[in-house]
LOPA-785810 format. One record per atom (N, C-alpha, C): residue in one letter; x, y, z. Coordinates in Angstrom, 2 decimals, m for minus. Layout:
+----+---------+---------+---------+
: aa :       u :       v :       w :
+----+---------+---------+---------+
:  a :       X :       Y :       Z :
...
+----+---------+---------+---------+
//
This chain:
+----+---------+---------+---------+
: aa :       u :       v :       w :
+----+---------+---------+---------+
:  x :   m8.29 :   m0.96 :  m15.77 :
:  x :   m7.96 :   m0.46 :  m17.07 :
:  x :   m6.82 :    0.56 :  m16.91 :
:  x :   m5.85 :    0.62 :  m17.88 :
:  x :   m4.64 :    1.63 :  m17.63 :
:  x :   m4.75 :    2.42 :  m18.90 :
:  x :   m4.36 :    3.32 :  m19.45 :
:  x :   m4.03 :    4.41 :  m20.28 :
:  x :   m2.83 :    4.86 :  m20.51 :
:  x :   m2.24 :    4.46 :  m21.57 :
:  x :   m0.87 :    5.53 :  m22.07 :
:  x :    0.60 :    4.50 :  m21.02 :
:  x :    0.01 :    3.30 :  m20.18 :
:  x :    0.96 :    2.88 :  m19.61 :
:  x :    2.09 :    2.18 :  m20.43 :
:  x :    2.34 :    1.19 :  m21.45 :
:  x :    2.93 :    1.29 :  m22.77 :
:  x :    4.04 :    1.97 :  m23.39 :
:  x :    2.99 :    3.41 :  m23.38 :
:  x :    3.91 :    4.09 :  m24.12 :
:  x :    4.91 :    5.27 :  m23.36 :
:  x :    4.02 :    5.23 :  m22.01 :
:  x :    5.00 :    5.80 :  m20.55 :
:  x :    6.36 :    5.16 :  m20.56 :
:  x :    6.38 :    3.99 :  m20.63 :
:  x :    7.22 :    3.29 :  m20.37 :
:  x :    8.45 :    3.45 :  m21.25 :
:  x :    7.86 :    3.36 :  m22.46 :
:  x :    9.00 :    3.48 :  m23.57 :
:  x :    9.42 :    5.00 :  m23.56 :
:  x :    9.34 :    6.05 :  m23.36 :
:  x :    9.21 :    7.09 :  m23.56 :
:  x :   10.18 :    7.44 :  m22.45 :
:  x :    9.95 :    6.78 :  m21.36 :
:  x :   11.05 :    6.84 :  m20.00 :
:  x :   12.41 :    6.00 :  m20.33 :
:  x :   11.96 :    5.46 :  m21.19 :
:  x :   13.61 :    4.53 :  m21.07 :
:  x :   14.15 :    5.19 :  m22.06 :
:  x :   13.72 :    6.12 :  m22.96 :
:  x :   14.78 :    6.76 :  m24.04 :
:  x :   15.03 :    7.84 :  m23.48 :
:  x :   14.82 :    8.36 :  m22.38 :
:  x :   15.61 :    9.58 :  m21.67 :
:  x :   16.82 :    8.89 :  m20.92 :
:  x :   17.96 :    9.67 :  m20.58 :
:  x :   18.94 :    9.09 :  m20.15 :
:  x :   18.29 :    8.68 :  m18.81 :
:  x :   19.45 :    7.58 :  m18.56 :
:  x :   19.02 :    7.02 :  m16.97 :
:  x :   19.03 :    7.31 :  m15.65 :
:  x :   19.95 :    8.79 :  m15.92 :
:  x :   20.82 :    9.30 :  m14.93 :
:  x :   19.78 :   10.73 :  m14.35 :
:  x :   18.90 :   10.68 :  m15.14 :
:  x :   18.23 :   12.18 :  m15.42 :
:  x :   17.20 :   11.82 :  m14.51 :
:  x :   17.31 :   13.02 :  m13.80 :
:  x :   16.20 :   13.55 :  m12.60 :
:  x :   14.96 :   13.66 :  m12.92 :
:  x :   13.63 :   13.33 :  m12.65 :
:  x :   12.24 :   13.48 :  m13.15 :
:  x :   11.71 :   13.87 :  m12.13 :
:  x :   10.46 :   14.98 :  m12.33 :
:  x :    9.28 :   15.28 :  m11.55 :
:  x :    8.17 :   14.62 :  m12.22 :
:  x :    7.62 :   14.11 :  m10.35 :
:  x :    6.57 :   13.61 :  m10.52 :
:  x :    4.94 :   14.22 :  m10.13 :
:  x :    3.66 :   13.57 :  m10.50 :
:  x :    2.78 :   14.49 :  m10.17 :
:  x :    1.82 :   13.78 :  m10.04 :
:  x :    0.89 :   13.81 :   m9.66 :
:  x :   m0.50 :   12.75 :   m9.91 :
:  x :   m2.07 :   13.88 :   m9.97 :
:  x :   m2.92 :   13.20 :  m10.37 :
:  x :   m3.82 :   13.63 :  m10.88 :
:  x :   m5.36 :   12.79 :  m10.28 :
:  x :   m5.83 :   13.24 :   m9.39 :
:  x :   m7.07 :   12.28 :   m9.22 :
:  x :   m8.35 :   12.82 :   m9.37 :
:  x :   m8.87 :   12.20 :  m10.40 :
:  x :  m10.87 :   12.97 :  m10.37 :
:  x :  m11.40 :   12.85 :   m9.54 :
:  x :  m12.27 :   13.87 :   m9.51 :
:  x :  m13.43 :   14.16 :   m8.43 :
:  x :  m13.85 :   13.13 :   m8.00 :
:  x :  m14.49 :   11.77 :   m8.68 :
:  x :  m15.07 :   10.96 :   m8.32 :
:  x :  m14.26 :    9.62 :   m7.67 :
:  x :  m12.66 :   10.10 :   m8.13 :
:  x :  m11.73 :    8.70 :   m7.70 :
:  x :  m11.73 :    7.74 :   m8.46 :
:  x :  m12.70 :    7.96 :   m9.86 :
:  x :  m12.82 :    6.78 :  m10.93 :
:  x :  m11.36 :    6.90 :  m11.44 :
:  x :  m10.52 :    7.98 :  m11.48 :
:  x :   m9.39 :    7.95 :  m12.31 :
:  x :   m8.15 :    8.20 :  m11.52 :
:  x :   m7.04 :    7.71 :  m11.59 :
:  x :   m5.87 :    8.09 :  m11.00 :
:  x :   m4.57 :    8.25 :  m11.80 :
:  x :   m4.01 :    9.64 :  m12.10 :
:  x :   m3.30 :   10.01 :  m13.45 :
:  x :   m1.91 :   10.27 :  m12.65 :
:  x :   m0.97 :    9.81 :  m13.02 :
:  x :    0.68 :    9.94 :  m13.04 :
:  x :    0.95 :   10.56 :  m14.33 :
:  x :    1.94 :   12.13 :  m13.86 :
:  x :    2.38 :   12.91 :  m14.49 :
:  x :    4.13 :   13.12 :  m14.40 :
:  x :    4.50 :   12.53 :  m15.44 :
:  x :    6.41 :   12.83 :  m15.62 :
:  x :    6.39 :   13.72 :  m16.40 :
:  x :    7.39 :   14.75 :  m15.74 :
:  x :    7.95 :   15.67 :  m16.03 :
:  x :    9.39 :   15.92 :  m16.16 :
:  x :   10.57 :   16.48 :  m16.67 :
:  x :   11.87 :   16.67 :  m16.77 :
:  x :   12.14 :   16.99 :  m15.35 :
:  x :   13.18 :   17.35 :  m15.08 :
:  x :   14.02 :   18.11 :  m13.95 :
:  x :   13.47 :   19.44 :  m13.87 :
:  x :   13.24 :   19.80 :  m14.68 :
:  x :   13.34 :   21.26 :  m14.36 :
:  x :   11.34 :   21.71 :  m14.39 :
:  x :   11.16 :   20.85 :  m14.65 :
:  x :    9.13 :   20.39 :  m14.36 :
:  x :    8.13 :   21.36 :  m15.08 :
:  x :    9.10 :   21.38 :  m16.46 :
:  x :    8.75 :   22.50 :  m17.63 :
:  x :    8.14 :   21.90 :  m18.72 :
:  x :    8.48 :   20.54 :  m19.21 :
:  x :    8.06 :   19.71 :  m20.19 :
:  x :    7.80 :   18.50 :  m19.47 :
:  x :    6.36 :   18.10 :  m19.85 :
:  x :    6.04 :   17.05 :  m19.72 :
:  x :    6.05 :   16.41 :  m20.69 :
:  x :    6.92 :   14.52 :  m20.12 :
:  x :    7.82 :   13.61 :  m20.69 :
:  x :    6.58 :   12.36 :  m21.24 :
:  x :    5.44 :   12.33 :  m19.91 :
:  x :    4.58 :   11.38 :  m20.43 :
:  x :    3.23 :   10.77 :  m19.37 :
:  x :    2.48 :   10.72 :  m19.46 :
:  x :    1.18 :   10.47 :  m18.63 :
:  x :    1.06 :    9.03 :  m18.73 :
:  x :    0.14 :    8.33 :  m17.22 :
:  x :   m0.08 :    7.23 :  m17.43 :
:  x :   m1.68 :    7.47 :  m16.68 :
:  x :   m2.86 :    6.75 :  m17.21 :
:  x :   m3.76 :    6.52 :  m16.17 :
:  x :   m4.61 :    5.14 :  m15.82 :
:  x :   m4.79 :    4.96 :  m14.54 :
:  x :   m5.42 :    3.63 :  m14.34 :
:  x :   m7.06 :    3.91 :  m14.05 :
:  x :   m7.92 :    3.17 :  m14.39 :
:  x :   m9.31 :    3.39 :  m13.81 :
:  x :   m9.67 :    2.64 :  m12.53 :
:  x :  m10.29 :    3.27 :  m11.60 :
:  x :  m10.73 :    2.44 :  m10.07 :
:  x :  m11.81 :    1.59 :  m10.50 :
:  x :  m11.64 :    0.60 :  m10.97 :
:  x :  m12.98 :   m0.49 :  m11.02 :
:  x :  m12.96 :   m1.59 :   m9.85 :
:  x :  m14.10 :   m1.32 :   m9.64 :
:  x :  m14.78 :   m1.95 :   m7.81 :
:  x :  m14.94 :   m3.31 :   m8.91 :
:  x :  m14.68 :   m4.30 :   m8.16 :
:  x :  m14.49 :   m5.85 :   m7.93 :
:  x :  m16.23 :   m5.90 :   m8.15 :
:  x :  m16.87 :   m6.67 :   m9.11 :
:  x :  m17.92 :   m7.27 :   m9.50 :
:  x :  m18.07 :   m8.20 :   m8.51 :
:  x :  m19.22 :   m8.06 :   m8.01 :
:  x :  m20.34 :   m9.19 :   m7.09 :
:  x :  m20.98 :  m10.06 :   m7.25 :
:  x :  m21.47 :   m9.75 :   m8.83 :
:  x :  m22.00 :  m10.32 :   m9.83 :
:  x :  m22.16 :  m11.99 :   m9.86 :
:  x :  m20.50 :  m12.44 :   m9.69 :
:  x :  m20.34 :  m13.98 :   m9.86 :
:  x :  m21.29 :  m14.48 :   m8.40 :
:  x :  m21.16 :  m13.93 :   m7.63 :
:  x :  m21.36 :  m14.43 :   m6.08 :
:  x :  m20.57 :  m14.54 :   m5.06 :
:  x :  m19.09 :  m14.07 :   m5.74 :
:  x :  m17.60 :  m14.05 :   m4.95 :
:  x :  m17.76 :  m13.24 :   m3.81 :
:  x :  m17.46 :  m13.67 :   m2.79 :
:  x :  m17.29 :  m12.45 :   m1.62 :
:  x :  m15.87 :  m11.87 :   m2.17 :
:  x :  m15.87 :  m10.20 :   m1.63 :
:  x :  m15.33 :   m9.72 :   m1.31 :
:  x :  m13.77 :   m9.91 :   m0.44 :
:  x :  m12.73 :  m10.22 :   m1.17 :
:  x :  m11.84 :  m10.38 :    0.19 :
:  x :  m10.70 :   m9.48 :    0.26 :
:  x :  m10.87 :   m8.88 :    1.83 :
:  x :   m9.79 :   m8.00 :    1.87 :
:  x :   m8.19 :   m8.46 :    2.42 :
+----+---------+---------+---------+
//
């Protein structure tokens, strides 16, 4: 599952192309969540968040596991 990825996207392409960004990430305690943070150049305003959820691969069907 992702969050805000969409509108990350659009939000990055209407800043010029040339323009420097800070980046940042964000991970919960539990590792269920993993958050990407853009920021301007100067890492004063944040431009736009994205987050994905860690969902473990269902067993359920009977599928092994493959790494």
């Amino acid at each position: 599952m992702t969050l805000g990825l969409d509108e990350t996207v659009e939000i990055l392409r209407t800043r010029h192309p040339d323009e420097q960004l800070r980046l940042g990430s964000i991970v919960a305690p539990d590792r269920s969540w993993f958050f990407t943070v853009y920021f301007d150049a100067t890492g004063t305003e944040l431009l736009a968040c994205s987050g994905v959820k860690n969902e473990r691969p269902s067993r359920a069907d009977g599928q092994k596991l493959q790494l």
